[in-house]
TIKOL-204525 format. One record per atom (N, C-alpha, C): residue number from 1; residue in three letters; atom name; x, y, z. Coordinates in nm, 4 decimals, m for minus. Each point is the difference from the previous one (the first is absolute). Layout:
! residues N
NUM_ALA_CA_X_Y_Z
...
//
This chain:
! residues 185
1_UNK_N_1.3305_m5.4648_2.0040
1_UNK_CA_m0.0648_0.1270_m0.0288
1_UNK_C_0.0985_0.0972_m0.0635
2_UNK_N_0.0775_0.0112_0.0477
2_UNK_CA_0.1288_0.0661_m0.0661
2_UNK_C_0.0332_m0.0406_m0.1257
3_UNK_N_0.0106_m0.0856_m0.0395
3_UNK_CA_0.0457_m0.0710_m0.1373
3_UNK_C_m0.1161_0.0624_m0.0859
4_UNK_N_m0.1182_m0.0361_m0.0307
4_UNK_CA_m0.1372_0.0789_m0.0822
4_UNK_C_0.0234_0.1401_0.0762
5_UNK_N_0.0679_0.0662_0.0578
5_UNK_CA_m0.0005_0.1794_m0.0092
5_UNK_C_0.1212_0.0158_m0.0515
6_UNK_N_0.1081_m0.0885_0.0067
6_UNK_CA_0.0828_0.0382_m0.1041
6_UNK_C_m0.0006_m0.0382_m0.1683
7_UNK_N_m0.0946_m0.1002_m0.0218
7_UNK_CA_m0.0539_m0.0475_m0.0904
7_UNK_C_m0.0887_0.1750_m0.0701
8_UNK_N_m0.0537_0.0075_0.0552
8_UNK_CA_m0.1130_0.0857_m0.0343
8_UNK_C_0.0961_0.1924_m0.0020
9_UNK_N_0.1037_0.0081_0.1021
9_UNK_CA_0.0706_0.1146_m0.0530
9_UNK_C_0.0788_m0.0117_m0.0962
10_UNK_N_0.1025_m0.1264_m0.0192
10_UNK_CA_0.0309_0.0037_m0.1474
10_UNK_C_m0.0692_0.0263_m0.1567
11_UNK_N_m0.1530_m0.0804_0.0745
11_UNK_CA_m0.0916_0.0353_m0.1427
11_UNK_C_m0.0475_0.1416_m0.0052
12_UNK_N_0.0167_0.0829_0.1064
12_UNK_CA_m0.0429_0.1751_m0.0263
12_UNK_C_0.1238_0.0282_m0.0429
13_UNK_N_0.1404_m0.0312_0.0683
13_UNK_CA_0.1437_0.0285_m0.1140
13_UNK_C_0.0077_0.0139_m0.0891
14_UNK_N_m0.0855_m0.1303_m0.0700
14_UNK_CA_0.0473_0.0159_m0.1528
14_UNK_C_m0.1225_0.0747_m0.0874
15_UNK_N_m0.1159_m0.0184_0.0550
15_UNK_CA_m0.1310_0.0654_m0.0583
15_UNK_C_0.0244_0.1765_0.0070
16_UNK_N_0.1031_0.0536_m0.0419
16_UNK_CA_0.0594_0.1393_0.0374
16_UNK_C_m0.1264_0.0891_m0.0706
17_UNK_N_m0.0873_m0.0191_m0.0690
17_UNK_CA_m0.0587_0.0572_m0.1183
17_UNK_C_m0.1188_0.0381_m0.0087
18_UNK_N_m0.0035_0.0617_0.1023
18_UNK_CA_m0.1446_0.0437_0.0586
18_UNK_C_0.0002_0.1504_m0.0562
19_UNK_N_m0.1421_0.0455_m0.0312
19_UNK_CA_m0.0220_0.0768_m0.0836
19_UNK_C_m0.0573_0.0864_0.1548
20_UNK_N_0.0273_0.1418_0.0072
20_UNK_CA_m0.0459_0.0780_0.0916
20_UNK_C_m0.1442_0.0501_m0.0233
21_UNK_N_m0.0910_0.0588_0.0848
21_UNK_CA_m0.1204_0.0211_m0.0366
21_UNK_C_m0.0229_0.1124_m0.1144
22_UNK_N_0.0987_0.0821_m0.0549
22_UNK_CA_m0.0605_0.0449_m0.0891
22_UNK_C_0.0599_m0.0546_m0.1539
23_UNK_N_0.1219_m0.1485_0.0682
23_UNK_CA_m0.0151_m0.0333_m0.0957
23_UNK_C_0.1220_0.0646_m0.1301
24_UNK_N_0.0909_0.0359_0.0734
24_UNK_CA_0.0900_0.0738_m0.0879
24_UNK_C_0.1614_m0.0414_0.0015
25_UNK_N_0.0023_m0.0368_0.1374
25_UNK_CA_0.1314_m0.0918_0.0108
25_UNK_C_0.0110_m0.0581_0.1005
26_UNK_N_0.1142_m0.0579_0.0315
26_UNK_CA_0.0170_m0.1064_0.0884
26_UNK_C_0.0008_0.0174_0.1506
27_UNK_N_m0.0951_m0.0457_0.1064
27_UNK_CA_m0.0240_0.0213_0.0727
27_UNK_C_0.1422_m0.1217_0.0791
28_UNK_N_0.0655_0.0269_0.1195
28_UNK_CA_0.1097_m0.0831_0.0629
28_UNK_C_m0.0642_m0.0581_0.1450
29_UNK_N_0.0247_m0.1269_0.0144
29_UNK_CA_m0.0828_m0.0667_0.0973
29_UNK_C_0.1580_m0.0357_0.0903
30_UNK_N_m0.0468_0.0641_0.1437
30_UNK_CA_0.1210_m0.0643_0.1038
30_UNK_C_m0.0443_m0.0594_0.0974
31_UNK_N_0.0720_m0.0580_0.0071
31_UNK_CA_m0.0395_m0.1337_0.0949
31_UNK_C_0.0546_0.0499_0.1621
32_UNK_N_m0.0456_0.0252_0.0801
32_UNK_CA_0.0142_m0.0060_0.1033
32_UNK_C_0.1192_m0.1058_0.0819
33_UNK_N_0.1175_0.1338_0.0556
33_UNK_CA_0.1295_m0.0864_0.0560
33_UNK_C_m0.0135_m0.1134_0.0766
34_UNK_N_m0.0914_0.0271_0.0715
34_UNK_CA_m0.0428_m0.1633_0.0919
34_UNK_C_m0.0151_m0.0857_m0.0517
35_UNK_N_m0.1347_0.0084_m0.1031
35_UNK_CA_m0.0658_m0.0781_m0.0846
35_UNK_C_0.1556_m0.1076_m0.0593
36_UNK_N_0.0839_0.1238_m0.0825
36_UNK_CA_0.1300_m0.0720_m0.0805
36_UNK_C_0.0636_m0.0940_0.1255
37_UNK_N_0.0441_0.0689_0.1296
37_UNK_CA_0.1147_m0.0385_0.1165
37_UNK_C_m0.0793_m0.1506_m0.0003
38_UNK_N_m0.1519_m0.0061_0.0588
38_UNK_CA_m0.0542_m0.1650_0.0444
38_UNK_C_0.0180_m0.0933_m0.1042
39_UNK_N_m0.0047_0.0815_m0.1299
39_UNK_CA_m0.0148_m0.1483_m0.1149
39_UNK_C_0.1181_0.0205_0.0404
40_UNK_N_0.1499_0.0173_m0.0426
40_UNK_CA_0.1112_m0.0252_m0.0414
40_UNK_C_0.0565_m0.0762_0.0911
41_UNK_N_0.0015_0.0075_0.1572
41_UNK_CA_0.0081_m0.0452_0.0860
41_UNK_C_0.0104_m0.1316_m0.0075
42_UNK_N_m0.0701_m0.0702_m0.0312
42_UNK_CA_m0.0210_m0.1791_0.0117
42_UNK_C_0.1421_m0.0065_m0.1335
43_UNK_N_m0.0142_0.0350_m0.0723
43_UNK_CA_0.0912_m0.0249_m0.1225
43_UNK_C_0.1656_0.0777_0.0762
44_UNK_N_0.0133_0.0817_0.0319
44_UNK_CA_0.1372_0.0205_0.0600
44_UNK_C_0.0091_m0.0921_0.0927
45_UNK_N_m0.0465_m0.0907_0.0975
45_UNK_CA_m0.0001_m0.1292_0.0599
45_UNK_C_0.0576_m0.1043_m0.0244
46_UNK_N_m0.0678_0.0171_m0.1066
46_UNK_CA_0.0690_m0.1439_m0.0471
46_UNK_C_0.1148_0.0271_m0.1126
47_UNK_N_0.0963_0.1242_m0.0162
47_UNK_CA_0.0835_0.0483_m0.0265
47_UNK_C_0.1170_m0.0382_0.0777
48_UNK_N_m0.0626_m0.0147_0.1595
48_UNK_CA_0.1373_m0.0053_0.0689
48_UNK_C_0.0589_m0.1025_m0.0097
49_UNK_N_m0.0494_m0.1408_m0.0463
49_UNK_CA_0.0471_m0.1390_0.0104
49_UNK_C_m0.0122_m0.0216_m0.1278
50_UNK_N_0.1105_m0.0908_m0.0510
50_UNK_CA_m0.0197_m0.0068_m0.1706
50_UNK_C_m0.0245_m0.1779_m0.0130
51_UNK_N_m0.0408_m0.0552_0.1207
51_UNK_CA_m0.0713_m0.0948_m0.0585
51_UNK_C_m0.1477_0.0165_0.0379
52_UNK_N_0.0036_0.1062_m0.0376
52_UNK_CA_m0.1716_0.0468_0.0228
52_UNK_C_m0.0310_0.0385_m0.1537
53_UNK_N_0.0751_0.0388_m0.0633
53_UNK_CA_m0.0220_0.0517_m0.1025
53_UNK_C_m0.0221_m0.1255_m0.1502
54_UNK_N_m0.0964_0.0748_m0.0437
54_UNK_CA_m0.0962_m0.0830_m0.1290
54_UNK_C_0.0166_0.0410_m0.1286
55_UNK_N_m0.0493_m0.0810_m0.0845
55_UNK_CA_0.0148_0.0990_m0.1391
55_UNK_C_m0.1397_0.0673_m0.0143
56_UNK_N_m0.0871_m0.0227_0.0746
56_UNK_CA_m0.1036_0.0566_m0.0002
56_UNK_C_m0.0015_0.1341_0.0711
57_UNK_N_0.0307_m0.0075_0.1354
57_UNK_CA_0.0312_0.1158_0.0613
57_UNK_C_0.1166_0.1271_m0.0650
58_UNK_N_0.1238_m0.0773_m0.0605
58_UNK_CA_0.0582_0.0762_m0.0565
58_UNK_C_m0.0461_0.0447_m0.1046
59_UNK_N_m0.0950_m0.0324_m0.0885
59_UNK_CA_m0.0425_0.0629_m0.1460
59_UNK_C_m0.1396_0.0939_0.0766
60_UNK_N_m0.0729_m0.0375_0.1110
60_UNK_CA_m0.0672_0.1596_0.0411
60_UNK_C_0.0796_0.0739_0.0517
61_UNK_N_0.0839_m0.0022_0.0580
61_UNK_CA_0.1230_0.1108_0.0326
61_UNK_C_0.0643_0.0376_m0.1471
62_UNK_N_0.0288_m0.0504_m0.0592
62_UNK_CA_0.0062_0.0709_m0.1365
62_UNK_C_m0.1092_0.0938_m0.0752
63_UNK_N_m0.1244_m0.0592_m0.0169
63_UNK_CA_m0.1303_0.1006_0.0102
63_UNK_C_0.0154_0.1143_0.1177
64_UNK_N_0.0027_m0.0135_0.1026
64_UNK_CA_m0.0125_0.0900_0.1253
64_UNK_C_0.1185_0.1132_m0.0602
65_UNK_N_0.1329_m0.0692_0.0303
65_UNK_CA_0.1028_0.0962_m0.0639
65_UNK_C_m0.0420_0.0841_m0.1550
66_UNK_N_m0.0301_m0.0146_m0.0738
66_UNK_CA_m0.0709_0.0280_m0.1101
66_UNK_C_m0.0589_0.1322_0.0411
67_UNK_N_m0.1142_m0.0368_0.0803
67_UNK_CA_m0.0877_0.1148_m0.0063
67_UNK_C_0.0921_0.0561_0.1222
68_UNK_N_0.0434_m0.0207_0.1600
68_UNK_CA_0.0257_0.1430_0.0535
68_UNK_C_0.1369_m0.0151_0.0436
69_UNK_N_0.1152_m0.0427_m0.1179
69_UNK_CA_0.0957_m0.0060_0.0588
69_UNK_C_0.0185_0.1119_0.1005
70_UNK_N_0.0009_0.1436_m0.0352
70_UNK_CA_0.0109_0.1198_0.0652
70_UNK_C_m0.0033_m0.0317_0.1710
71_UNK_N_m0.0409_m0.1550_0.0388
71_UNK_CA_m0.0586_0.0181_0.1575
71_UNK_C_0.1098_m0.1199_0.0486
72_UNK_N_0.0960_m0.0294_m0.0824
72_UNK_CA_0.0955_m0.0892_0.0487
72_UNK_C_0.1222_0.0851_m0.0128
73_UNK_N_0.1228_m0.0849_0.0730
73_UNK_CA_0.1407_0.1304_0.0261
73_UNK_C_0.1158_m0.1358_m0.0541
74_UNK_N_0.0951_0.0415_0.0329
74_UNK_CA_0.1320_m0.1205_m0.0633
74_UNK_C_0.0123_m0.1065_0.1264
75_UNK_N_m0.0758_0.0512_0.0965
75_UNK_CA_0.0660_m0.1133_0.0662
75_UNK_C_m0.1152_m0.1752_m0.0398
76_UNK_N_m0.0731_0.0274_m0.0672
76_UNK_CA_m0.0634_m0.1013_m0.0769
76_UNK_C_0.0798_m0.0574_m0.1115
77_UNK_N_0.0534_0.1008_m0.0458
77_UNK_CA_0.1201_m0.0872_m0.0959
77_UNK_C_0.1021_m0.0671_0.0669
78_UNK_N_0.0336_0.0648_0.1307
78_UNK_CA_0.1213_m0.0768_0.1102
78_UNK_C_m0.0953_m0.1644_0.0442
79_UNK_N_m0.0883_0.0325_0.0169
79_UNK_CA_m0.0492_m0.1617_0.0292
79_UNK_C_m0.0569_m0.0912_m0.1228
80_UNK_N_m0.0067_0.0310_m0.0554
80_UNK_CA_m0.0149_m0.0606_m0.1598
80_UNK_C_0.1143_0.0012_m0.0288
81_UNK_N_0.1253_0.0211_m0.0108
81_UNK_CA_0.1431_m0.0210_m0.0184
81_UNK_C_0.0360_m0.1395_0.1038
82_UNK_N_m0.0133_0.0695_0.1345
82_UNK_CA_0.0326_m0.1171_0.1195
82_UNK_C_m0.1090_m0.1424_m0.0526
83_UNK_N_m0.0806_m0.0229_m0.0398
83_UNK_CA_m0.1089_m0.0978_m0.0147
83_UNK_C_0.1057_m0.0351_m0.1569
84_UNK_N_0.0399_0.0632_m0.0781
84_UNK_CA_0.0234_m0.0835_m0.1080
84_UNK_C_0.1700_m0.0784_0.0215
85_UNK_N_0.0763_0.1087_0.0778
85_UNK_CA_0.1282_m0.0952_0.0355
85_UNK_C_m0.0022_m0.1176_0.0731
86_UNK_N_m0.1128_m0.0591_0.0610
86_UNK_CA_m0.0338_m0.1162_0.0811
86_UNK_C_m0.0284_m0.0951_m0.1517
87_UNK_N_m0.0502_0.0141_m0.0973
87_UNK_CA_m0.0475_m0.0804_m0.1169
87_UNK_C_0.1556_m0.0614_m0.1045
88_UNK_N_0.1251_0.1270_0.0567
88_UNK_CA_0.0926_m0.0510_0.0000
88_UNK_C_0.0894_m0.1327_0.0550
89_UNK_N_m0.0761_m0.0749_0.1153
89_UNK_CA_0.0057_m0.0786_0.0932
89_UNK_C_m0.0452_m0.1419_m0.0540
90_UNK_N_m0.0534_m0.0119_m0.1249
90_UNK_CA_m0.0757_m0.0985_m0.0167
90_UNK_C_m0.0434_m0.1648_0.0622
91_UNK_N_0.1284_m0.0125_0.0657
91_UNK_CA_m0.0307_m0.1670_0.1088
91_UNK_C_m0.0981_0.0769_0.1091
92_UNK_N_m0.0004_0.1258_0.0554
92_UNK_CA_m0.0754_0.0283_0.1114
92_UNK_C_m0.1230_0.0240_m0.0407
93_UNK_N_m0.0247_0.0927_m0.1305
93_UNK_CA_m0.1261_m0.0240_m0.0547
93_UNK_C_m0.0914_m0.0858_m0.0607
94_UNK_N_0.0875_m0.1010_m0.0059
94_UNK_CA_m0.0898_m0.1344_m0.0622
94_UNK_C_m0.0001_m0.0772_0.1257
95_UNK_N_0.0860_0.0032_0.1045
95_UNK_CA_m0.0204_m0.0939_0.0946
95_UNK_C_m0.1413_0.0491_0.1003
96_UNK_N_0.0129_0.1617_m0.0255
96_UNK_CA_m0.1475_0.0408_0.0679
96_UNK_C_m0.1253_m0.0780_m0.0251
97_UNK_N_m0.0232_m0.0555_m0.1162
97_UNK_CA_m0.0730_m0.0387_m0.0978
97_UNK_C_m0.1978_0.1100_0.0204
98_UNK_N_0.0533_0.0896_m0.0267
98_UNK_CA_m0.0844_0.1062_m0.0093
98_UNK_C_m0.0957_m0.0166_m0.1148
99_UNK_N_0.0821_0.0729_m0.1421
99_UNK_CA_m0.0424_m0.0323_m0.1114
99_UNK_C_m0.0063_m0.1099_m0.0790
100_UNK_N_m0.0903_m0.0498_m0.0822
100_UNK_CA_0.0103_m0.0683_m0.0594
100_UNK_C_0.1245_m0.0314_m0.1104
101_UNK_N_0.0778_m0.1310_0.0044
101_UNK_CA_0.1350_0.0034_m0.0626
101_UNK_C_m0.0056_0.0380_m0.1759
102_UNK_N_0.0892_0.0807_0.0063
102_UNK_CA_0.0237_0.0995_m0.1158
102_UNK_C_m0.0766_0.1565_m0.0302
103_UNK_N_m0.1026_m0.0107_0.1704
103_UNK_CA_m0.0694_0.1621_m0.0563
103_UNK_C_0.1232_0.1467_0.0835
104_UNK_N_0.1367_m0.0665_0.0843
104_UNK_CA_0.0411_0.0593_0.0870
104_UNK_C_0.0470_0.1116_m0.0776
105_UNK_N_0.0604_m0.0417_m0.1383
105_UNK_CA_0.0591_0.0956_m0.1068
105_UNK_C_m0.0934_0.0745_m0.0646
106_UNK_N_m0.1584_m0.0549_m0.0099
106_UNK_CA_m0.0850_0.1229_m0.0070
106_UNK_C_m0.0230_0.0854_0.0806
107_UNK_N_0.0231_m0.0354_0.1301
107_UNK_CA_m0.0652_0.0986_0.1353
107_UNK_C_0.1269_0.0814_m0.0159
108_UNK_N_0.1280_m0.0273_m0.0063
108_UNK_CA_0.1339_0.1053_0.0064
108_UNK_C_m0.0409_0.0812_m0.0971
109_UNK_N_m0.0279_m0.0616_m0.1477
109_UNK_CA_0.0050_0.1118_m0.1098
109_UNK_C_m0.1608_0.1338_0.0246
110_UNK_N_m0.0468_m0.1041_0.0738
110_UNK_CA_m0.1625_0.0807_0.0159
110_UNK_C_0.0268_0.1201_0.1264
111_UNK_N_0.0940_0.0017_0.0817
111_UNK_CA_0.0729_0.0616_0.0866
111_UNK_C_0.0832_0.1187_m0.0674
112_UNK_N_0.0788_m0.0432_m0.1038
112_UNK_CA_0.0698_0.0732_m0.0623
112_UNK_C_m0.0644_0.1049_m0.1272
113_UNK_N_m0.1335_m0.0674_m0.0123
113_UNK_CA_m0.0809_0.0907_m0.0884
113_UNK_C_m0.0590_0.1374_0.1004
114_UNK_N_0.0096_m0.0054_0.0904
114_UNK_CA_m0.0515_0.1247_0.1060
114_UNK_C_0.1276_0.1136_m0.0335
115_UNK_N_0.1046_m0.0368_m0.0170
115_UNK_CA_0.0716_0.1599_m0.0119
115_UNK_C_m0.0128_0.0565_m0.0642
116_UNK_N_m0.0584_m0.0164_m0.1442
116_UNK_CA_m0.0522_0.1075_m0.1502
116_UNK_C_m0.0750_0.0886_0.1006
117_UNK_N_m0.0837_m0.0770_0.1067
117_UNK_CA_m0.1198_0.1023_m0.0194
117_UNK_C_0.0214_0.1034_0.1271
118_UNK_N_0.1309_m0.0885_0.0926
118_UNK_CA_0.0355_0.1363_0.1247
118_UNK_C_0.0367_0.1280_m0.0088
119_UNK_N_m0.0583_0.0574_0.0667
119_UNK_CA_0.0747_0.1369_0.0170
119_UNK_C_0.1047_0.0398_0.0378
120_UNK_N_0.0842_0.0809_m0.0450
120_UNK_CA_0.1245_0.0158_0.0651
120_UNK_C_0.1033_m0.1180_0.0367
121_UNK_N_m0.0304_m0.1021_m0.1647
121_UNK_CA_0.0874_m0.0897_0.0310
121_UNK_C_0.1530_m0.0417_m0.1319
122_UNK_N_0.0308_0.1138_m0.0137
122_UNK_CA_0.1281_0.0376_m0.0949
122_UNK_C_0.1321_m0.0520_0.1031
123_UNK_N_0.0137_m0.0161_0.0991
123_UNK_CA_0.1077_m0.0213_0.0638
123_UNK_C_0.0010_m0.1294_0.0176
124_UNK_N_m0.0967_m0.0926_0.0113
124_UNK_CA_m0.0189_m0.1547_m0.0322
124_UNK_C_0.0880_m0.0319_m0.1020
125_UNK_N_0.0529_0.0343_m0.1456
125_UNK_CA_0.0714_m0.0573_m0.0869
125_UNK_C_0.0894_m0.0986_0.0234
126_UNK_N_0.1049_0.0179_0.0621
126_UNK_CA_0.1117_m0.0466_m0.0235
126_UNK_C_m0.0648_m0.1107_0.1306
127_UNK_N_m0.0473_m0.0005_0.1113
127_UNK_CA_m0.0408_m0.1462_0.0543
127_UNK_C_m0.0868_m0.0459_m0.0510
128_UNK_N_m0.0653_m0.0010_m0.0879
128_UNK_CA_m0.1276_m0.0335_m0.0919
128_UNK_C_0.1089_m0.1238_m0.1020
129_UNK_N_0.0695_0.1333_m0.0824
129_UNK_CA_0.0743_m0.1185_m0.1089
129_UNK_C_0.0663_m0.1128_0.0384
130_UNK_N_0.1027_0.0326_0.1418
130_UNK_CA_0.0387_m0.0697_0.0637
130_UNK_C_m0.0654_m0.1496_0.0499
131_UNK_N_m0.1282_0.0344_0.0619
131_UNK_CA_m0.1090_m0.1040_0.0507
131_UNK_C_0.0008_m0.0796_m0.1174
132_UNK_N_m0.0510_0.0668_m0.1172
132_UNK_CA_m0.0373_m0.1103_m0.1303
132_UNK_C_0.1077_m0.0878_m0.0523
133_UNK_N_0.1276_0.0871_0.0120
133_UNK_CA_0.1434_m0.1250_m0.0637
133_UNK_C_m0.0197_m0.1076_0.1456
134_UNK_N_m0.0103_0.0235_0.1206
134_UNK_CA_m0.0054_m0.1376_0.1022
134_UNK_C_m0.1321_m0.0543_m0.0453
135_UNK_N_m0.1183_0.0601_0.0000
135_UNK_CA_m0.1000_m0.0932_m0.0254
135_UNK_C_0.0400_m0.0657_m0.1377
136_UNK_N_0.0060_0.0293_m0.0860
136_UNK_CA_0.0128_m0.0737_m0.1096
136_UNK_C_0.1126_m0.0942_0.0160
137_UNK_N_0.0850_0.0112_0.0627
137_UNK_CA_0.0928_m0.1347_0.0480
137_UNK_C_m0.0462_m0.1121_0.0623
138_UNK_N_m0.0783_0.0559_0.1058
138_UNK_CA_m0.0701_m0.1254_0.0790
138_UNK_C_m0.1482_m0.0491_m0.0824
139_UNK_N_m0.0098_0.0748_m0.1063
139_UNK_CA_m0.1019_m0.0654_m0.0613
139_UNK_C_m0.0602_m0.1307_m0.0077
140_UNK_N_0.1101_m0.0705_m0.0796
140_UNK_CA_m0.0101_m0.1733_m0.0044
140_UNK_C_m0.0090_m0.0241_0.0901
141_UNK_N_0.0362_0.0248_0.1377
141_UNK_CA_m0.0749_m0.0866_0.1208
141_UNK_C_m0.1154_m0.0505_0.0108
142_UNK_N_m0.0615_0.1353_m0.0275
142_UNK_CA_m0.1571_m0.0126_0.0172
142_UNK_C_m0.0711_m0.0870_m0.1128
143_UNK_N_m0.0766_m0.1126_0.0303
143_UNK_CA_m0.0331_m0.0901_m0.0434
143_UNK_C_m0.1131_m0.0215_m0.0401
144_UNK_N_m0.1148_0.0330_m0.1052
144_UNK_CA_0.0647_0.0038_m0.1460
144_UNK_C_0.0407_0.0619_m0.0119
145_UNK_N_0.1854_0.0614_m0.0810
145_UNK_CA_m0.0026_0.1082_m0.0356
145_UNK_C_m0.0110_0.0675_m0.1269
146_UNK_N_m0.0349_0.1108_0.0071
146_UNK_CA_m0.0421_0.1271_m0.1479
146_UNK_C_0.1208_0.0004_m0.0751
147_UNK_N_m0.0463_m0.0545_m0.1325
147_UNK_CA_0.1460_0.0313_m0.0727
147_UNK_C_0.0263_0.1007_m0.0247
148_UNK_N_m0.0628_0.1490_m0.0221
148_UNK_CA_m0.0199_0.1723_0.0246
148_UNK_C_0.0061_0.0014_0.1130
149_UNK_N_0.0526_0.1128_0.0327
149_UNK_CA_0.0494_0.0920_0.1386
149_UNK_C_m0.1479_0.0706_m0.0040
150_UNK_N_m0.0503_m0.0733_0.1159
150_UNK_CA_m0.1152_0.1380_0.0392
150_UNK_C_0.0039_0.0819_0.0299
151_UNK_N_0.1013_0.0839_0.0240
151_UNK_CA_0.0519_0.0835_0.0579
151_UNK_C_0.0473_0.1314_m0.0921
152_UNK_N_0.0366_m0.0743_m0.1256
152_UNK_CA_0.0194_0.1534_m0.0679
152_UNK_C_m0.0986_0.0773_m0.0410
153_UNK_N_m0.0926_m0.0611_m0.0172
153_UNK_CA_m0.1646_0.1285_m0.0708
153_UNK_C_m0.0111_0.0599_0.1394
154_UNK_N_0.0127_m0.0167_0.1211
154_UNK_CA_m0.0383_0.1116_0.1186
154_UNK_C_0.1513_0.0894_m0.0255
155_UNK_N_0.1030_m0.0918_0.0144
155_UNK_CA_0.1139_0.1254_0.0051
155_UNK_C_m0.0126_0.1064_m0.1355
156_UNK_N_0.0201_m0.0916_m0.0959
156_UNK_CA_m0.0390_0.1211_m0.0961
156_UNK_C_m0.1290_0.0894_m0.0137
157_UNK_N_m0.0801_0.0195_0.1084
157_UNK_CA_m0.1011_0.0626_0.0022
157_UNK_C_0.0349_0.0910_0.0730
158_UNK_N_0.0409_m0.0580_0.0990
158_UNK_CA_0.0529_0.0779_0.1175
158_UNK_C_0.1492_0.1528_m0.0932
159_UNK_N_0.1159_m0.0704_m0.0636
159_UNK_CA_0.0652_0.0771_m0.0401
159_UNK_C_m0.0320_0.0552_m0.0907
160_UNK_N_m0.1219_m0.0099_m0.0637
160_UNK_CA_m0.0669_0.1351_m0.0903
160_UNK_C_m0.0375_0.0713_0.0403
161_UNK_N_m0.0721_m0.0209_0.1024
161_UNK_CA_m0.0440_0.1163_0.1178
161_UNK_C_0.0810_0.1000_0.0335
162_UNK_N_0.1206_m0.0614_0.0647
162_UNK_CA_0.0764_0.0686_0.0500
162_UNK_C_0.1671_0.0064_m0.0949
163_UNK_N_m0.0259_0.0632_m0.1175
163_UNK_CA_0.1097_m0.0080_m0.1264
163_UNK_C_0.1103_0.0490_0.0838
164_UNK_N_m0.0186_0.1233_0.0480
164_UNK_CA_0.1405_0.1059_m0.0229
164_UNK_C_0.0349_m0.0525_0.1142
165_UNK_N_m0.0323_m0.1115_0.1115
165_UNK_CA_0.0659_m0.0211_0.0903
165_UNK_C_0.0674_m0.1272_m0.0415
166_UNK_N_m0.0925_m0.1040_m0.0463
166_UNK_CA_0.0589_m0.1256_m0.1080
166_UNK_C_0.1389_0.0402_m0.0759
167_UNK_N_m0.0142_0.1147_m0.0466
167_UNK_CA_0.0689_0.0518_m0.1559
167_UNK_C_0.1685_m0.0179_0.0893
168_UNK_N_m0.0233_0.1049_0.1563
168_UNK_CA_0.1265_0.0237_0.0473
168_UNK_C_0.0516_m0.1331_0.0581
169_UNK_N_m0.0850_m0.1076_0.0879
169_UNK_CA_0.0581_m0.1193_0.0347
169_UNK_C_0.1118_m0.0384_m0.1147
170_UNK_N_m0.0915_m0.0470_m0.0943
170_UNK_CA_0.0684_m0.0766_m0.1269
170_UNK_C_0.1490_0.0555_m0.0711
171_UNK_N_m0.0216_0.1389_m0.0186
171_UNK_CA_0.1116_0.0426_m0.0398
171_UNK_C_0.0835_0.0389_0.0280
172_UNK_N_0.0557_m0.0368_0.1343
172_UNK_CA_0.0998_0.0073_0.1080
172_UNK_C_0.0813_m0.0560_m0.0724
173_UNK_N_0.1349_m0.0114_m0.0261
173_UNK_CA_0.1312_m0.0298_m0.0194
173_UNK_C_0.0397_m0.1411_0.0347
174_UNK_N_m0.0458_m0.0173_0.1367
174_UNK_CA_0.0328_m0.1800_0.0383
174_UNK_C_m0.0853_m0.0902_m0.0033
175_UNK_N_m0.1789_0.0716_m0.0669
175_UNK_CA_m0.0494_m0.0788_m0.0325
175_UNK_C_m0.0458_m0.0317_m0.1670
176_UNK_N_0.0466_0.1101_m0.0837
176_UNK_CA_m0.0108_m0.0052_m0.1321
176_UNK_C_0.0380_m0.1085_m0.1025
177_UNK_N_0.1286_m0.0218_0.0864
177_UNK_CA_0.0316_m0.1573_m0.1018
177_UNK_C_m0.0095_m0.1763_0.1308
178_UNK_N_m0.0829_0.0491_0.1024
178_UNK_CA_m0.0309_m0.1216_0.0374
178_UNK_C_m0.0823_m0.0627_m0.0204
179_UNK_N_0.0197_m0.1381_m0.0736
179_UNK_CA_m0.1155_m0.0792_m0.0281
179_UNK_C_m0.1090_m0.0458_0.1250
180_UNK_N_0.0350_0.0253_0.0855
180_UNK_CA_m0.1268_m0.0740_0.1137
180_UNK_C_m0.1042_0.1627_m0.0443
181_UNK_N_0.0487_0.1079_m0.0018
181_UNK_CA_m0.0854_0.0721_m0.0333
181_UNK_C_m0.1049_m0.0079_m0.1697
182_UNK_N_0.1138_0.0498_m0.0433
182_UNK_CA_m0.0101_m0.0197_m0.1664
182_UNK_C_m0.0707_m0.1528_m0.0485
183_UNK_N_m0.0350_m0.0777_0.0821
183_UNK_CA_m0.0671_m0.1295_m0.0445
183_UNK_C_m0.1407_0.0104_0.0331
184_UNK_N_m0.0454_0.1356_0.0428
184_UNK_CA_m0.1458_m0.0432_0.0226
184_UNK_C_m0.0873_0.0697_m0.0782
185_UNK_N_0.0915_0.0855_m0.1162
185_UNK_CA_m0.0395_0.0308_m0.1563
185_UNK_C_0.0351_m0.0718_m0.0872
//
């Protein structure tokens, strides 16, 4: 039941375009805090364990984030961080045998596509870039592996977002002429 009411508040989310009765401008539809707290609920659940997590579930949490990021805080980026340094692990994640072999590097990068859209998540940088030079090391483990890094279209999404904090990581002094940095342009 929850799933079709969150089904059905996302579709008033995006249907923003309701004409008021006389018809002159945009009338704003809010959704009731409960209403938001019960849907979201089942989906922060299965947040806490990251072999719970799907590419399905993660791409409506990408929709969800979309429309109200405003109702999430950083410590969602702290467990979406903790969930992607475990993908660093790769014998433990394939020995889980959770995902299907070769989707584990989609579920990390599908993980890593959630920080564009967090709030208040500029201080993520530098463990973000960090995460992607280890994931992309342990890449070839994972079996088939992607000859592209899935991983850079979320980071670089992510560090457009957040430029002037990107801008200062990068141009630090001890990291300007290091190639582990400088290699992922």
């Amino acid at each position: 039941a929850s799933s079709s009411t969150l089904h059905d508040a996302l579709l008033l989310g995006v249907s923003g375009d309701c004409r008021g009765a006389e018809g002159s401008g945009t009338k704003s539809h809010r959704l009731p805090k409960e209403l938001i707290q019960t849907c979201i609920r089942p989906i922060l659940l299965h947040l806490r364990d990251h072999t719970k997590l799907t590419l399905c579930l993660l791409r409506g949490l990408s929709r969800l984030l979309a429309l109200l990021s405003s109702w999430f805080n950083k410590t969602l980026g702290e467990k979406l961080l903790e969930h992607l340094h475990k993908f660093t692990e790769p014998d433990n994640i394939i020995a889980a045998q959770i995902w299907t072999p070769g989707d584990e590097p989609k579920v990390a990068a599908a993980i890593f596509d959630l920080f564009s859209l967090l709030p208040q998540a500029a201080q993520f940088v530098e463990a973000l870039v960090k995460t992607t030079i280890r994931l992309e090391a342990v890449l070839p483990r994972y079996r088939p592996c992607e000859l592209i890094s899935p991983f850079r279209e979320p980071l670089s999404k992510y560090l457009n977002r957040h430029c002037a904090s990107a801008s200062g990581f990068f141009l630090e002094e001890h990291r300007l002429g290091n190639p582990m940095y400088s290699d992922l342009f």
